[in-house]
Structures are given as C-alpha cells and as structure tokens.
C-alpha positions as CSV (number, residue, x, y, z in Angstrom):
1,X,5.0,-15.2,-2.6
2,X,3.1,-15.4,0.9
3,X,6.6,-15.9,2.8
4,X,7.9,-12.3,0.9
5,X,8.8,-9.9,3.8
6,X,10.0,-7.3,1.8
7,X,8.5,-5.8,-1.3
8,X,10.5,-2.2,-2.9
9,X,9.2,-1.0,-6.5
10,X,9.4,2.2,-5.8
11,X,10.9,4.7,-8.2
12,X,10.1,2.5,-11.3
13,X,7.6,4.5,-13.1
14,X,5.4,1.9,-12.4
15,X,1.5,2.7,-13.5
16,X,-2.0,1.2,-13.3
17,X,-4.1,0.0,-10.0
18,X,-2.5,-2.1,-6.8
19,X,-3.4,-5.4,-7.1
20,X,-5.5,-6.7,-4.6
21,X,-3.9,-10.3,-4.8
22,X,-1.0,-8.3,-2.5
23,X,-3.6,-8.9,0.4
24,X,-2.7,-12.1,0.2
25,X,1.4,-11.1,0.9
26,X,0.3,-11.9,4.8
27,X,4.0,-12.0,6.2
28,X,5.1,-8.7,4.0
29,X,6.2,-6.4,6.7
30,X,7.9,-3.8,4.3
31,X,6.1,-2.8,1.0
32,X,7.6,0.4,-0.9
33,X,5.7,1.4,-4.0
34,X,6.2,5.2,-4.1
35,X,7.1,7.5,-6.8
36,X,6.0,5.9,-9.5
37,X,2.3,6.6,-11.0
38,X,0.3,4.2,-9.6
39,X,-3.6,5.1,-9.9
40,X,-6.6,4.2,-8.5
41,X,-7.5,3.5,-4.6
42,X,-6.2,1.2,-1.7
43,X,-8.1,-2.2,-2.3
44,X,-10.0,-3.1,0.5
45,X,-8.2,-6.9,0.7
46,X,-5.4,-4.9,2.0
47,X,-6.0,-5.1,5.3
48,X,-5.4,-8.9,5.3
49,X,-1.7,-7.8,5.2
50,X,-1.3,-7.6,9.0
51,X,2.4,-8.1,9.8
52,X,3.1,-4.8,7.7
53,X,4.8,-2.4,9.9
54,X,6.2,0.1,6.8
55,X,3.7,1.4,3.8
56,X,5.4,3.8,1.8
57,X,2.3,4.7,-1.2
58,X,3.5,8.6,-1.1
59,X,4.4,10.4,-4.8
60,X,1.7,8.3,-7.0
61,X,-1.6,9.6,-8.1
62,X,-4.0,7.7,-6.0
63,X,-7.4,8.9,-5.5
64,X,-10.5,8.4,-3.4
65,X,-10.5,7.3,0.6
66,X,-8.6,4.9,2.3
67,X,-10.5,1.7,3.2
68,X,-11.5,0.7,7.0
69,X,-10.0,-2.4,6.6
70,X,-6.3,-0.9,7.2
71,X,-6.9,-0.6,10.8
72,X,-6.3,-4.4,10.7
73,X,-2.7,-3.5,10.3
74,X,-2.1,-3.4,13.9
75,X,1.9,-3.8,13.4
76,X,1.8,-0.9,11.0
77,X,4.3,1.9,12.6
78,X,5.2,4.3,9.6
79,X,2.5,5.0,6.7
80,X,3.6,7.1,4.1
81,X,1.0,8.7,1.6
82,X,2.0,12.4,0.7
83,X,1.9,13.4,-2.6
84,X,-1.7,12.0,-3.9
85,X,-5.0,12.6,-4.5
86,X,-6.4,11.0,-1.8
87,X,-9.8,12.4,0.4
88,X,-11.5,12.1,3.1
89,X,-10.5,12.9,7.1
C-alpha cells in the first residue's frame, strides 16, 4: 500500500496502538483516524510519511508527547489532535 494517498478510518470504533508500519505509507497525503479509541503514542517512524498534508488523530485516547520526527512532514498543512491525552508544549 506505499502508492495509497488516502487513508479514512475514522469513526469506526477502532482500538489499540497506530501501527508503525504506516511510516512506510510515503505518498499518503490524507490519513483520518479520529474518533475512534485508538491508544497509545505517535510512533516515531511516522515522520517518514512526508507527502502528508492532512492528520486528523483528534477524539481517540492517545497519551504521551508527540515525536520530533513529525517535523519531517514538511507538506503537512492541517493537524488535528483535540480530544486526547496528549502532553508536553
């Protein structure tokens, strides 16, 4: 699934941890996997995913912070991550 551009699970009541094997997804430019009740914090590996431009992670119960490795998204314009338990400033 490397060619996938677009990727929406949201509001599937989805649980468990984001797989890190998305990283891989390097020509996904939309991903949507909000409400549902996804745990767990971003995996690092996710800032192989460059061409994203729209991250939409809001209304899940992730924790912890959010790896430095997403600054690699440089085509990222809207980031979406309300509604969790993430910390850090």
């Amino acid at each position: 699934m490397t060619s996938l551009t677009q990727l929406a699970l949201n509001e599937n009541n989805l649980s468990g941890r984001l797989p890190s094997s998305f990283g891989r997804m390097t020509d996904l430019e939309v991903l949507r996997l909000d409400s549902n009740q996804l745990t767990g914090s971003l995996p690092v590996e996710w800032g192989q995913m460059t061409s994203l431009t729209q991250l939409q992670l809001n209304e899940n119960k992730l924790s912890g912070r959010l790896p430095s490795s997403l600054c690699l998204m440089t085509d990222l314009e809207a980031l979406w991550l309300h509604s969790n338990q993430l910390t850090g400033s």
